[in-house]
N, C-alpha and C positions, 0 to 999 in steps of 0.2 A: 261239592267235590271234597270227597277224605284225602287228606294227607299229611305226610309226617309232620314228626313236630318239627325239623330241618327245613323241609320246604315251607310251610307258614314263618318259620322265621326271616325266612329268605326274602321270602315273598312281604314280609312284613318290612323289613330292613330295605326294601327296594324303592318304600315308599318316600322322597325326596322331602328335605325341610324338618323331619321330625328329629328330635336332641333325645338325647337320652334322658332327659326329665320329662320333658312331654311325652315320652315311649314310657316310662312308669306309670304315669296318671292314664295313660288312653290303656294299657294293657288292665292296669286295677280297675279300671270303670266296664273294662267289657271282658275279663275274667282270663283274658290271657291271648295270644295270638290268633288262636281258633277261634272266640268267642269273638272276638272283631271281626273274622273273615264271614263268622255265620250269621252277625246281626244285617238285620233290614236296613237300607238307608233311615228310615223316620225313626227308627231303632237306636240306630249307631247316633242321630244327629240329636233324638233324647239322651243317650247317653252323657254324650259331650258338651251337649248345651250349647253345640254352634251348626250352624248348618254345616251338613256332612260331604259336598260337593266334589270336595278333594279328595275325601274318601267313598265314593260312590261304587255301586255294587259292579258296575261295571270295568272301573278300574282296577277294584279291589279280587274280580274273576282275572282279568288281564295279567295283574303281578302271581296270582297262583300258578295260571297256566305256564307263566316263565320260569318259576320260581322249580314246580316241575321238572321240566326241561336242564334248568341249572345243575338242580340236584345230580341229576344223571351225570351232566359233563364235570361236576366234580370228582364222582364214583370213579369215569372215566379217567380223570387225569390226575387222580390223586392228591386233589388239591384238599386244601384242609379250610373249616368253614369256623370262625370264633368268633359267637354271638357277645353283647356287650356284655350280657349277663353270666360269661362263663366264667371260670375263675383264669383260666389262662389269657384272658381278654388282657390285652398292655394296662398294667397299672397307671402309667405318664398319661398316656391317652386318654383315659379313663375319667380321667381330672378336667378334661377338657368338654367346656360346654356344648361343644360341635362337634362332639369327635363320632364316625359313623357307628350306625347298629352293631355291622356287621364286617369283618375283616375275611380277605380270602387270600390263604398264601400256598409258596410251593417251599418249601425245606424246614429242617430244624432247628428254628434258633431260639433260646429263651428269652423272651420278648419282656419278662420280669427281675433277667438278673441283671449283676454288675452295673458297669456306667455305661451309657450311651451318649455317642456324637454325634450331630448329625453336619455336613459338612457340605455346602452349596454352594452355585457361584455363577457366572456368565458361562453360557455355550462357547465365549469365543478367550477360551483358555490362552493366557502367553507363558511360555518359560518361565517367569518369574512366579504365576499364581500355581502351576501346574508344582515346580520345584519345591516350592513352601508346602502343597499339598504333600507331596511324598516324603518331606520332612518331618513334617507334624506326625504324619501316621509313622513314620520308622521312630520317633524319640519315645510313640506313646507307646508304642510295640513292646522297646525295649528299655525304657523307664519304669511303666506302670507296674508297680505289684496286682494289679487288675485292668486288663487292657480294655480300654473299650469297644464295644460293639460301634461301626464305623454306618451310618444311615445317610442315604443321598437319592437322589428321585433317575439313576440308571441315563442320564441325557447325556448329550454332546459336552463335550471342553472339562468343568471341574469337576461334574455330576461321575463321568466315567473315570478320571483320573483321581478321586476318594476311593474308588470300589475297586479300582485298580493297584491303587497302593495297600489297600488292606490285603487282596489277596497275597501281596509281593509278602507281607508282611505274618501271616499266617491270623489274623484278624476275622473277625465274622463280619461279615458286612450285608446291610439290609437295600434293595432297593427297592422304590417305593412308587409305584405304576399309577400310571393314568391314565389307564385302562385295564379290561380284565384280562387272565390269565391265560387266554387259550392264543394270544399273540405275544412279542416282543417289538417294543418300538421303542430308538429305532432297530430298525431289521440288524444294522450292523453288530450289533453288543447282544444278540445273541449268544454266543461263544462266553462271553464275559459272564453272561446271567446262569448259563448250567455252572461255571466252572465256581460262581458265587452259593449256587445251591447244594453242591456237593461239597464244600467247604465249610462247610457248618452256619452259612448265612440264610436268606430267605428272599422271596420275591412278595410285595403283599400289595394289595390292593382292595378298595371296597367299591369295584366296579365289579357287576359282572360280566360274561363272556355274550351276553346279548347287549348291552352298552355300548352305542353309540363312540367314537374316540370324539371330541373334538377339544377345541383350544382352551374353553373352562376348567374341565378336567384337570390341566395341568396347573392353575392356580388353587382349586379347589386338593387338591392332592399336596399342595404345600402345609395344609394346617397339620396332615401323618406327619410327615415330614420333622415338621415344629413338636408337636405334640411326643413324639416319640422318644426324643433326647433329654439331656441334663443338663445340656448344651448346647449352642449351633454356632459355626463358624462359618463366617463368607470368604471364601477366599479373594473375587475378584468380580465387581457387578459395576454397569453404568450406571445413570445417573436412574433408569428403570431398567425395570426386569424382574423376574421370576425373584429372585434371590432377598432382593430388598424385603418383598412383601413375605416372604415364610419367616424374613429378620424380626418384620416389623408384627408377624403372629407369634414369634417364638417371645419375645417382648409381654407382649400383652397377655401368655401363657407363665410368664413371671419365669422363662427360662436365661439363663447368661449366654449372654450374647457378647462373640468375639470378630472381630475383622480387621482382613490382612491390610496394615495402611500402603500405599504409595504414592509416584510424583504426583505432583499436581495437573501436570499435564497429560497423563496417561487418562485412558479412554475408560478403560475398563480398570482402574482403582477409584472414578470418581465418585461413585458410586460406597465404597468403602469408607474413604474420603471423608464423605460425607454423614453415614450413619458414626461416625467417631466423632465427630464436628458437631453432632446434635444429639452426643450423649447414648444413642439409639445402640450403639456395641463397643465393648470396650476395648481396645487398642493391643493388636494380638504381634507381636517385633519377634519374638524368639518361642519354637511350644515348649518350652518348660514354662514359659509364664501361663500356659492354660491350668499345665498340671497344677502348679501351684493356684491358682485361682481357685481350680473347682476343691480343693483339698482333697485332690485323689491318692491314695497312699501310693509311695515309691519302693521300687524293690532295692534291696541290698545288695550290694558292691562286692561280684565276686571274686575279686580279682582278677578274673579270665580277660585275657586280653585279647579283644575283637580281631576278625579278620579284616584289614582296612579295605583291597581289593579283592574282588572273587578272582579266580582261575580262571582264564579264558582259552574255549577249545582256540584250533588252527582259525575259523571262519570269523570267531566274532573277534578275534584278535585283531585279522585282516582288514574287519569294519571299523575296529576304533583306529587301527594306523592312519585308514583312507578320513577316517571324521579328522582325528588330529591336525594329521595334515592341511586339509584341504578347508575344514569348518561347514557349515549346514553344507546337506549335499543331498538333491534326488535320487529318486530311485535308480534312475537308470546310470546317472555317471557310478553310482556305488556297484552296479551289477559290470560295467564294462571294467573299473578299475580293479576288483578282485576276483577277474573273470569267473562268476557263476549265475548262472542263469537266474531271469528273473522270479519263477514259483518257487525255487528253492530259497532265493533269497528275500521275497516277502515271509515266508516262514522264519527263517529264523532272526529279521529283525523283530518281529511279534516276539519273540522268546527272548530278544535282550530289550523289548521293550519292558516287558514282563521282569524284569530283572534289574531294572532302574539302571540301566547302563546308556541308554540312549531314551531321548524325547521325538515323538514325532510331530511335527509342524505343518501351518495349512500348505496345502499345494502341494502336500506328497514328498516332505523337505524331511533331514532326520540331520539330530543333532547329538554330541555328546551327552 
């Protein structure tokens, strides 16, 4: 089978377990993508000096014909394909022993400049982790004489509330899939991920669109994650979880590692708690202690004096009089007490969600 050099890459990058030093040494022994695709098995398994099994002609016709296929649904969807060997390939990544062939993303963000954050935490977000999150991002917003690019893996609780406060904040923000590009999961951050890619941030992932989803993926997608930053911060993890283990790779990728402390007895800080308590991240109280850590330069003091509240129309006014008042409060007492109906009123608490004016809580709750 002839095909471009894009689909042998693809098709090359699809094949599972190889590093990017092992993909130099088997590309120089069989003369380049092609040249692997075209050798014999007894061929390939001279070449390599190991028996060829894994790479057997059979599979190696399997990964073309997808590879094929992929090509197309990129053409189609505009997605953009950067092998390890391109110069735009992430330099952080790059560094990293595991880090995959091949990257597939949707938007434009320069994956080699400035600083990078990347910012993780438990699905089951509480005010306190969610609040710190939307502080850290408005201090770096408007702190940093170079603000960081904001990286998180798009999930439920701190994952969506990092990629949420960057947009608030006018920030580029990367989310980082565990799975390929031709869905969104979950279904609901949809919305979230156009409005991240038309923002100057990016969607990326080294799955592709014929890739299986299941529950590996979503650890195996922690090492981008890790690898991708300058930094990582946990905002709020139990004692396990996703969080800990991209802590405990960003660690071993010799990145600075930060985590939000709290009580003792809280669920979702022990976890934090704990990686502070064994050295594993360093004790993150206030984000100007990040800024100063990573030695990221600060901008100058322009005198201009901030707007402390925004202006609020007639409607979101009526929501913070009814929160004021009343404190957490559902959907439906909020729609009966400033009588407007329910679709119009899920609308535009999304819009003062979006605007750091209100939190919203499990069970459909919404807070100051």
């Amino acid at each position: 089978m002839t095909c471009s050099q894009l689909a042998y890459r693809i098709a090359f990058a699809s094949l599972r377990g190889i590093t990017p030093e092992m993909a130099m040494e088997i590309l120089a022994r069989t003369g380049g993508e092609e040249g692997f695709f075209a050798c014999t098995d007894s061929a390939l398994a001279g070449v390599l000096g190991i028996g060829a099994r894994r790479f057997s002609a059979d599979v190696r016709a399997k990964a073309l014909e997808e590879a094929v296929r992929e090509e197309e649904f990129l053409m189609r969807g505009g997605v953009k394909a950067t092998y390890f060997t391109d110069p735009d390939y992430p330099q952080r990544l790059g560094q990293c022993e595991d880090a995959p062939l091949m990257l597939y993303s949707l938007g434009d963000c320069d994956l080699n400049g400035g600083y990078f954050l990347s910012i993780v935490g438990t699905r089951h977000a509480t005010p306190y982790g969610i609040g710190f999150v939307d502080e850290l991002v408005r201090t770096l917003a408007t702190q940093c004489a170079v603000p960081p690019v904001i990286v998180s893996g798009l999930a439920y609780g701190i994952d969506v509330a990092a990629h949420k406060a960057a947009l608030r904040e006018g920030l580029p923000t990367i989310g980082v899939l565990a799975h390929g590009l031709n869905t969104i999961y979950p279904a609901p951050h949809r919305d979230i991920a156009a409005r991240m890619v038309r923002s100057g941030g990016m969607l990326l992932s080294d799955y592709r669109s014929v890739d299986t989803i299941h529950r590996g993926n979503f650890l195996a997608r922690n090492r981008i994650v890790a690898g991708m930053c300058d930094a990582l911060f946990v905002a709020e993890s139990d004692t396990k979880g996703g969080a800990l283990v991209t802590a405990k790779v960003a660690g071993a990728y010799n990145r600075d590692v930060f985590a939000l402390p709290g009580r003792a007895g809280d669920r979702y800080s022990r976890g934090c708690n704990r990686l502070i308590a064994t050295c594993g991240a360093q004790l993150l109280a206030e984000p100007e202690d990040l800024i100063q850590c990573m030695g990221w330069p600060v901008r100058e003091a322009d005198g201009v004096q901030q707007e402390l509240f925004p202006e609020l129309d007639a409607d979101s006014q009526a929501v913070v009089d009814h929160l004021t008042a009343h404190g957490d409060s559902p959907l439906g007492d909020i729609s009966v007490a400033i009588g407007m109906p329910v679709p119009r009123l899920m609308g535009l608490l999304v819009d003062m969600e979006f605007r750091s004016l209100i939190h919203v809580l499990p069970g459909g709750r919404y807070r100051l």
